[in-house]
C-alpha positions in Angstrom: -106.0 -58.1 115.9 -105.3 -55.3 118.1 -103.9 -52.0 117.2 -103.5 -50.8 120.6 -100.3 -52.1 122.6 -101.7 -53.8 125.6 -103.0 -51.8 128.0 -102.2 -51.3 132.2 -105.5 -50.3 133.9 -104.8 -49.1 137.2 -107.8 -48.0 138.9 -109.8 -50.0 142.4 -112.7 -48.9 140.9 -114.2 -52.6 139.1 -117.3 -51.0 137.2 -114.8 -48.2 135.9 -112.5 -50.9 134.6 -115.0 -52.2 133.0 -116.4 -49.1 131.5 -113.2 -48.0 130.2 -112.2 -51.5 128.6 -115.2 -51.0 126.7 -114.3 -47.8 125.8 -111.0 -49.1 124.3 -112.6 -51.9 122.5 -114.8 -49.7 120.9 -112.4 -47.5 120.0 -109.8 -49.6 118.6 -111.2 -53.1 118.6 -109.7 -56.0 120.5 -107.8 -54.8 122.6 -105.6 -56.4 125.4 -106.1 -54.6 129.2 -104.4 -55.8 132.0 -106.2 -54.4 135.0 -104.7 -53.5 138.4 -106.4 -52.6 141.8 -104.3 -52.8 144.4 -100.2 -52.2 145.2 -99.0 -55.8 144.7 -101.1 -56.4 141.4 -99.2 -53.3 140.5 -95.6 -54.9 141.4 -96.5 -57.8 139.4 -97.5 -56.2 136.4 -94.6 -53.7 136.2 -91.9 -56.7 136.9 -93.6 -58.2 134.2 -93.1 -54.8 131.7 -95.7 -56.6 129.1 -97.9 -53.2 128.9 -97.1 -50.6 126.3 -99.5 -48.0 127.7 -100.6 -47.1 131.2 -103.8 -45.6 132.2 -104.2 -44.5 135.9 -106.9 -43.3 138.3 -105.7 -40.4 139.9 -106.9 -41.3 143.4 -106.1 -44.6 144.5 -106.2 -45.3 148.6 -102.4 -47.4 148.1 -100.9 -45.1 145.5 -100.7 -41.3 144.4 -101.1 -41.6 140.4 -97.8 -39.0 140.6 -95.9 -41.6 142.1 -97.2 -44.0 139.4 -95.8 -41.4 136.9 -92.5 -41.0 138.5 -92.4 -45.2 139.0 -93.0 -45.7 134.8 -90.8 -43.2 134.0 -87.9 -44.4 135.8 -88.6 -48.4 135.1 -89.9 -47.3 131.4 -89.3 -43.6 130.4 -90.5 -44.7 126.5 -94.0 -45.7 127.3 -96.7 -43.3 127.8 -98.9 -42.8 130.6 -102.7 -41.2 130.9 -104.2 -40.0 134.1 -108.2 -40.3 134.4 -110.1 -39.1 137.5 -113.1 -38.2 138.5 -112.1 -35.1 140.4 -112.0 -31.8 138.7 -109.9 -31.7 135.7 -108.3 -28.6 136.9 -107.3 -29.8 140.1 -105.3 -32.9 138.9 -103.6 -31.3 136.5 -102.2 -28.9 138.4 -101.0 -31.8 141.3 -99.1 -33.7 138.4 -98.1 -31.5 135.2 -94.4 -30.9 136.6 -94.4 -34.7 135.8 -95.6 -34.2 132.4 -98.6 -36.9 131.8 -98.9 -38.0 128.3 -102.6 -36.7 129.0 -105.4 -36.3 131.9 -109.0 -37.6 130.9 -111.7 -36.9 133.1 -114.2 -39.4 133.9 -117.4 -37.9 132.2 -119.4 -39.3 129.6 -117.3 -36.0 127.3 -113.9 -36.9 128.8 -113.8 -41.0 128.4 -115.5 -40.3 124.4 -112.1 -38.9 123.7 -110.1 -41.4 125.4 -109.4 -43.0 122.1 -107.8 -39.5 120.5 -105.8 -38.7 123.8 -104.0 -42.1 123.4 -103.5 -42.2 119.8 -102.0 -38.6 120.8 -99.7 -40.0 123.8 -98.7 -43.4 121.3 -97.5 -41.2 118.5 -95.7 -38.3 120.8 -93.6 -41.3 122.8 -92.6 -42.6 120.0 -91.4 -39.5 118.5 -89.1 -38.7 122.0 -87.7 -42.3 121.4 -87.4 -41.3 117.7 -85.3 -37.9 119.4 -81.9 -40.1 120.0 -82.2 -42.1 116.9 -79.2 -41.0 114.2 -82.1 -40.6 111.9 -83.7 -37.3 114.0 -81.5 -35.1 111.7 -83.7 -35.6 108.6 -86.8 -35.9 111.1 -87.5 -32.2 109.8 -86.8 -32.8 106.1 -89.7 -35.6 106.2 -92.2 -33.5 107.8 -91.5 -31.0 105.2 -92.0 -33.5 102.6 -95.0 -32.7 100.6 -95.2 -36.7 99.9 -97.0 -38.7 102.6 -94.8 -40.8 104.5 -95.5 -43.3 107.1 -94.1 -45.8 109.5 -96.5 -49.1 111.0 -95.8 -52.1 112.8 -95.4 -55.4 110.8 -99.4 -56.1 111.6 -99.9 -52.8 109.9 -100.9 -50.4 112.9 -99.6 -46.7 111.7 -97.7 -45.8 114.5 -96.6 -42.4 112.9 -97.0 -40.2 109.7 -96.2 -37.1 108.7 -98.0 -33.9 108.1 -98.3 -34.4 104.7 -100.3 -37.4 105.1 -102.5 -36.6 107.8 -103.5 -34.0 105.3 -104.4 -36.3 102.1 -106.2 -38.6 105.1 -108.2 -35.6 106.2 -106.6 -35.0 110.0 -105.9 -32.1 111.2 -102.6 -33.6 113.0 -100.2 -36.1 112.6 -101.3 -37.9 116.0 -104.9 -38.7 114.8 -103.8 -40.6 112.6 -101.8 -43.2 115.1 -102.6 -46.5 116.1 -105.2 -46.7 113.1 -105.3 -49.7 111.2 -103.7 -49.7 107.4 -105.6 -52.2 106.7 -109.0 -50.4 107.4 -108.7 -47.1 105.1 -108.6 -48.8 101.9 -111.8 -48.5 100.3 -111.9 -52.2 98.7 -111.2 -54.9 100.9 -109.6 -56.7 97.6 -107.0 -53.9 97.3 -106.0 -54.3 100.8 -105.4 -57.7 100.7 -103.2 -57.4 97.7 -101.2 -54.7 99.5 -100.5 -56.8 102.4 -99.6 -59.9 100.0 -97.6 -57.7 97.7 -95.8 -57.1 101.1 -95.7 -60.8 102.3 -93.9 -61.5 98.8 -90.8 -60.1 100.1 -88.9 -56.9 101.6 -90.6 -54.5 98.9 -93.3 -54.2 96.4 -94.1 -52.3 93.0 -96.2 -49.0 94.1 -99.8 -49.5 93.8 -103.0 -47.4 93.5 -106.2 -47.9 95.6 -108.5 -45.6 96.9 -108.0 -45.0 100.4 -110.6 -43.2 102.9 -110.6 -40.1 104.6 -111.5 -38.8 107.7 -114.9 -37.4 107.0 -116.1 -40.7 105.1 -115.2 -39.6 101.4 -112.0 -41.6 99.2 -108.8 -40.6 97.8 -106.9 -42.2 95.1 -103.6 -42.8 96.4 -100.4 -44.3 94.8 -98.4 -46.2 97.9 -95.0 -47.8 97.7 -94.0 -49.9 100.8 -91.6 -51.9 102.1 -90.7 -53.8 105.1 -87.7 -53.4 107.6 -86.5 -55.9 109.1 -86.1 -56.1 113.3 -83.0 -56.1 115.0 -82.2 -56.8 118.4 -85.3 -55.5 120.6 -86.3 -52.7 117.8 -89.7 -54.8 115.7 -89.9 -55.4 112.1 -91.9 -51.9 110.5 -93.7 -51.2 107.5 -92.4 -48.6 106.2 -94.0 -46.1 103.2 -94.5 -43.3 100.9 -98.1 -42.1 99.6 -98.7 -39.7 96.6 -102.4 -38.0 95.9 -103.3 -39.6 92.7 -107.1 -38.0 92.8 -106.5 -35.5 90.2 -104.1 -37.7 88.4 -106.6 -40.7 88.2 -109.5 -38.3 87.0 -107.2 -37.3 84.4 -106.3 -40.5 83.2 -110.2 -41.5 83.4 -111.8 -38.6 81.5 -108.4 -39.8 79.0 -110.0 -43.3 78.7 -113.2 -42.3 78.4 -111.9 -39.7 75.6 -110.4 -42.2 73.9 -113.3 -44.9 74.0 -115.7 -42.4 72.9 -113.5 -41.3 70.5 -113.1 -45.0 69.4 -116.8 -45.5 69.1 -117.2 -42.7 66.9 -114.3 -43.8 64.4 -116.0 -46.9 64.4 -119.0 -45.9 63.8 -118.0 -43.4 60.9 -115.9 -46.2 59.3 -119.3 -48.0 59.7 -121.1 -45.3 58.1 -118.5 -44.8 55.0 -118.3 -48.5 54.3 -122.0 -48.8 54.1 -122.8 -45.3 52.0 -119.9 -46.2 49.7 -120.7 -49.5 49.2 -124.5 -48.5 49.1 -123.6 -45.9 46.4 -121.5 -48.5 44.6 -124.8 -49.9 42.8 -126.5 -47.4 41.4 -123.1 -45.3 40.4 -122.5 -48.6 37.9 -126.0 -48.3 36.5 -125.8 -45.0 35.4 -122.4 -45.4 34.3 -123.9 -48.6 32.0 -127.0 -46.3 31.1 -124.6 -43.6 29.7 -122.8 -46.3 27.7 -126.0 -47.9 26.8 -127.2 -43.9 25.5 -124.0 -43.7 23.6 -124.6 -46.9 21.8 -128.0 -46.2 21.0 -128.3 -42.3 20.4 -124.5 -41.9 19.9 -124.7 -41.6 16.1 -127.5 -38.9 16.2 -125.8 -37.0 18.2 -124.2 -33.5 17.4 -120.5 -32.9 18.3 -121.5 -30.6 21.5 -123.7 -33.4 22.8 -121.4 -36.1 22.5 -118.9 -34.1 24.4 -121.4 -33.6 26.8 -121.8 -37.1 27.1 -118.0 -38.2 27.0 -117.7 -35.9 30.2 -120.9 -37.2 32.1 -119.6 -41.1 31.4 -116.1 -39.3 33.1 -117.8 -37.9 36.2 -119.4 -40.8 36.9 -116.1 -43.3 36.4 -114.6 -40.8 38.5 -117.1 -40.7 41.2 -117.6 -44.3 41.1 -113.5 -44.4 41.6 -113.8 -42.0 44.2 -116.7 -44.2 45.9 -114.7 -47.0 45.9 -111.4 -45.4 47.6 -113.8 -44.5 50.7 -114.9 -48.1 50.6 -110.9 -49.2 50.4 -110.2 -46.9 53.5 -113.5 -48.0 55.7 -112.3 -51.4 55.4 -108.8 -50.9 56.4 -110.6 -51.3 60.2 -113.6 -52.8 59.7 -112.5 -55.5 57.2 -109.0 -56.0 58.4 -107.3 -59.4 58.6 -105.8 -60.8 62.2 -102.1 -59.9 63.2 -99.9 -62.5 61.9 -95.7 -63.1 61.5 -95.0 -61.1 58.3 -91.7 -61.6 57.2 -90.9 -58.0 55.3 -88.4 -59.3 52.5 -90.8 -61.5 51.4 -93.4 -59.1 51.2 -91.0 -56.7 49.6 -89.9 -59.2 47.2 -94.0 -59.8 46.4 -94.5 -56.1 45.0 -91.3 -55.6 43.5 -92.5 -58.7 41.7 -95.7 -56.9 40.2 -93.9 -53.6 39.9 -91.6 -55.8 37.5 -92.8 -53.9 34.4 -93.3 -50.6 35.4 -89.7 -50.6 37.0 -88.3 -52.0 33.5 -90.0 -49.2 32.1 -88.8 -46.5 33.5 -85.2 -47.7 33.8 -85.6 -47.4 37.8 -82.9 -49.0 40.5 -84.3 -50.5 44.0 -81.7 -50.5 46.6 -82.6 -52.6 49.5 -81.7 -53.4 52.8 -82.2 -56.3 55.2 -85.9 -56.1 56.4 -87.5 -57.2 59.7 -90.2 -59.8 60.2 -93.7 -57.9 62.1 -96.6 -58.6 63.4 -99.2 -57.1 61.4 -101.9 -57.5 58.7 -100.1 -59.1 56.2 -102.3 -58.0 52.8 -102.3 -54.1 54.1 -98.8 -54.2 54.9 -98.4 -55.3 51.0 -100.9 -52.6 50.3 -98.6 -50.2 51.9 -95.5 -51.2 50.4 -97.4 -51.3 46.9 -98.4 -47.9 47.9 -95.5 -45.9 48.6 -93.4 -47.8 45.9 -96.4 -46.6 43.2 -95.4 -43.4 45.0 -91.9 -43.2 43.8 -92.3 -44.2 40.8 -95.4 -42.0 39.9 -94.0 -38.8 41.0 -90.5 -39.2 39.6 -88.5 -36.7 38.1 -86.5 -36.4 35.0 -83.7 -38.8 35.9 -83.9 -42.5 36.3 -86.0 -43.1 39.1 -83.8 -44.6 42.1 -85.5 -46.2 45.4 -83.9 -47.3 48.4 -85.6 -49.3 51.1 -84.3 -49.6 54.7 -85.4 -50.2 58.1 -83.6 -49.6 61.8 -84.0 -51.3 65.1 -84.9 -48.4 67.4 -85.6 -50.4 70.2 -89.6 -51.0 71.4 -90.5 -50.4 67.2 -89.0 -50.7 63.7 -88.4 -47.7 61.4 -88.6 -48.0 58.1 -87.5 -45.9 55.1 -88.7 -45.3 51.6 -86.4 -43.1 49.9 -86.3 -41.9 46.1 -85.0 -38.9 43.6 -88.3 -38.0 42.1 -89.6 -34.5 42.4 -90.3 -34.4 45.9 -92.5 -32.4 47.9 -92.9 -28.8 49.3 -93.0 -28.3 53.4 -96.0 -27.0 53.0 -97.6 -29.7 51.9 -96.2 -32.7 53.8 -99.0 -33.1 55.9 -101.7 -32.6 53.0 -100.1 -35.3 50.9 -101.9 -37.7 53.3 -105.7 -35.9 53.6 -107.8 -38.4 51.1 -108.7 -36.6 47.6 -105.7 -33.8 48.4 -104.0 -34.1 45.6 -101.5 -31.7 44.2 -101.0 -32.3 40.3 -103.9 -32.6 38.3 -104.9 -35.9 36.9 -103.5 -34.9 33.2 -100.0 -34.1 34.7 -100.3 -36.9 37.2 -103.2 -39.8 36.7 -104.4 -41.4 40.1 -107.3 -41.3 42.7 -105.8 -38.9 45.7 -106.5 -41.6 48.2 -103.0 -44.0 47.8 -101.2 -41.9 50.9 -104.2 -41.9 52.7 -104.8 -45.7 52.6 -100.8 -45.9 54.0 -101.4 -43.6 56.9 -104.9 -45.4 57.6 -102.9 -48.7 57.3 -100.0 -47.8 59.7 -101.9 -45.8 62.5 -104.0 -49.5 62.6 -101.0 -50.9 63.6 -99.9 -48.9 66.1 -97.4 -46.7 64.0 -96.7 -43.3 62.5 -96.2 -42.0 58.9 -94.7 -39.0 57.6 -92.3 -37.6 55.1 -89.2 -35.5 54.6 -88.9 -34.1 51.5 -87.1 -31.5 49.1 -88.5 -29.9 46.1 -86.3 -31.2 43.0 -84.6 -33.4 45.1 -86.5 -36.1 46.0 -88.5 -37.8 49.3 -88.1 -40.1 52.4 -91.3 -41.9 53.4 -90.6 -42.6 57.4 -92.5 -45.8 58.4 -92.5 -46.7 62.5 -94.3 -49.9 63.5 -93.9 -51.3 67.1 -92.5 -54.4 67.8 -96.1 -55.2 70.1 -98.3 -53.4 67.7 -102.4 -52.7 69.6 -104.1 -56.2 69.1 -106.2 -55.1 66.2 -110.5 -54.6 67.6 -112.4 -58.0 68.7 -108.9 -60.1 68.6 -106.9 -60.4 71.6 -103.0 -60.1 71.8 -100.9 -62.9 72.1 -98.5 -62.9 75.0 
């Protein structure tokens, strides 16, 4: 393909025909050069008008290359036109300047190696002056001070002109270097490229995407590009037309953020590793001491004075409490590492489950549930019990005076469900909302309030596995809310892809 319109050579010179058609298809590839050396060639070619760039020899014995100016500007003022010579530049750029030559190239090994930036130069500048009487021109100035690329190619995807802005993030000093390039070529990834042009194909716009893109002096740049095409009308060619946004800082950003977030993956993992194997390593030997102190007490137990059997009583109480404290940690290391797949969980029934084996305790203490209509989820159906057993222990534990009352409610808030577990007990101080869900905080002691300091700690363990949040609002005297949010497309849980 070839992103150079075709090409008038006018010059009797054969070999320098020649040498500049290779020149051009170095430059930009296949290109297509219709070559002229002598006057009725000439006539042909311009009756024909299939050239969209003209490149002249200054000194032709049939022709004066002003008068081929003067004759392309009157037959087509839009397309540019290049002078080469082999006389001194000076001199033929003094004879035809008044006529304003989209450039003047000499013939030296110097001169013809920037052939290729003098057109892409002449190409981008005659487009702009037939850009001039477009109704557009007006906001001309407001895209050049964009600080957003912006570009404009043909419908094979030849940028024909950008602004500043992009010439910039593409490393070019100007606009006009940047002309008659192909899109195609600058992405890094030939596979990215292809998909851009298909995303194109697929109709009159695409979603933006990101690719890296190359720059001028070899290096890449992340860039985020949303394109579309326009359609032609009349004589005027379908374009591409686009925007481009630096993403290189952006992407960095978001990789360091992945990489943040694996590592900081792998780590939980391999400290929930670590907890579930010390706790369950300590597990053994915490039971045989705790049957050795019982197996002392039987034995020795009579001979024993008062102070020593109180010493005893309090060592066989350490080590039930360590050994319930043991297996808390092993409780919360397998909430990830032992967890069940994501199934349907129908929330009533769940609900209906614990209020079940709460039947007693409730009796007991003459509480009222109040409960709303609940939501089926996707989650881990035991731990979802667990955290309903949890929080409902909760209420019922830390109740006040007056006959315990619990309400249990969920809202629709669009991408998650909120849940709420309300009660009347004797709530919390703002101080400590947060500490209520650090394992072993616990703020009664265990003869004003029995338990292991770990129940709150399981729930937010339970609900950040699901994707959610926990927290609570809560008045001293007057009672709590337990907030529960868990999306509607919770994180496929580790090793267990999401259904779609």
């Amino acid at each position: 393909m070839s992103h150079l319109p075709r090409v008038l050579l006018i010059d009797e010179s054969s070999e320098d025909r020649e040498l500049i058609a290779l020149v051009l298809a170095g430059a930009f590839g296949e290109v297509e050069v219709e070559e002229v050396a002598d006057a009725a060639a000439l006539a042909r070619a311009v009756t024909a008008g299939r050239f969209g760039v003209v490149l002249t020899e200054h000194e032709l014995s049939w022709i004066k290359s002003k008068d081929v100016l003067r004759l392309i500007r009157d037959l087509r003022p839009d397309c540019p036109v290049v002078v080469v010579t082999g006389r001194p530049i000076e001199r033929v750029a003094s004879e035809v300047l008044h006529l304003a030559p989209d450039g003047v190239v000499p013939k030296t090994s110097a001169g013809l190696a920037g052939l290729a930036r003098v057109l892409r130069s002449a190409l981008f500048h005659a487009r702009r002056r037939s850009a001039e009487a477009s109704p557009d021109t007006p906001y001309r100035s407001l895209l050049e001070a964009l600080p957003v690329g912006v570009f404009v190619a043909s419908e094979e995807g030849t940028l024909l002109d950008v602004n500043p802005a992009l010439a910039a993030i593409l490393g070019y000093a100007r606009p006009e270097e940047c002309a008659q390039r192909p899109l195609d070529a600058l992405f890094v990834a030939r596979a990215e490229a292809e998909a851009f042009r298909a995303g194109l194909a697929s109709g009159p716009g695409q979603a933006p995407v990101e690719a890296r893109m190359r720059r001028a002096d070899g290096t890449s740049v992340w860039l985020r590009i949303h394109a579309w095409r326009v359609p032609g009308a009349g004589e005027t060619p379908a374009r591409i037309h686009g925007l481009v946004e630096d993403r290189t800082e952006g992407r960095a950003a978001d990789e360091e953020l992945v990489r943040r977030t694996a590592a900081l993956a792998r780590a939980n993992a391999e400290l929930d590793e670590m907890a579930y194997v010390v706790s369950h390593d300590l597990s053994k030997p915490l039971g045989q001491i705790a049957r050795f102190l019982e197996m002392l007490e039987q034995d020795a137990g009579p001979r024993l004075g008062r102070d020593s059997r109180a010493l005893l009583e309090q060592a066989r109480r350490s080590a039930g409490r360590l050994e319930s404290m043991v297996d808390a940690v092993l409780r919360c290391a397998r909430v990830e590492s032992r967890g069940e797949a994501f199934v349907a969980v129908e929330l009533d029934a769940l609900l209906e489950r614990v209020l079940a084996r709460l039947a007693e305790e409730l009796r007991a203490a003459g509480a009222e549930v109040v409960r709303s209509p609940l939501p089926a989820v996707r989650g881990d159906e035991s731990q979802l019990e667990q955290l309903f057993q949890n929080l409902l222990d909760n209420a019922l534990k830390f109740r006040a005076a007056r006959p315990p009352r619990i309400e249990v409610a969920a809202a629709d808030e669009g991408e998650l469900w909120h849940l709420e577990f309300r009660d009347n007990g004797i709530g919390i101080d703002a101080k400590d909302a947060e500490r209520v869900f650090v394992m072993f905080q616990r703020l009664h002691t265990d003869s004003e309030v029995p338990g292991s300091g770990i129940g709150l700690a399981l729930c937010r363990r339970i609900v950040s596995r699901h994707g959610g949040r926990i927290w609570v609002d809560s008045l001293p005297g007057r009672g709590s809310t337990f907030h529960v949010t868990l999306p509607k497309r919770p994180p496929a849980p580790a090793g267990e892809r999401r259904e779609e």
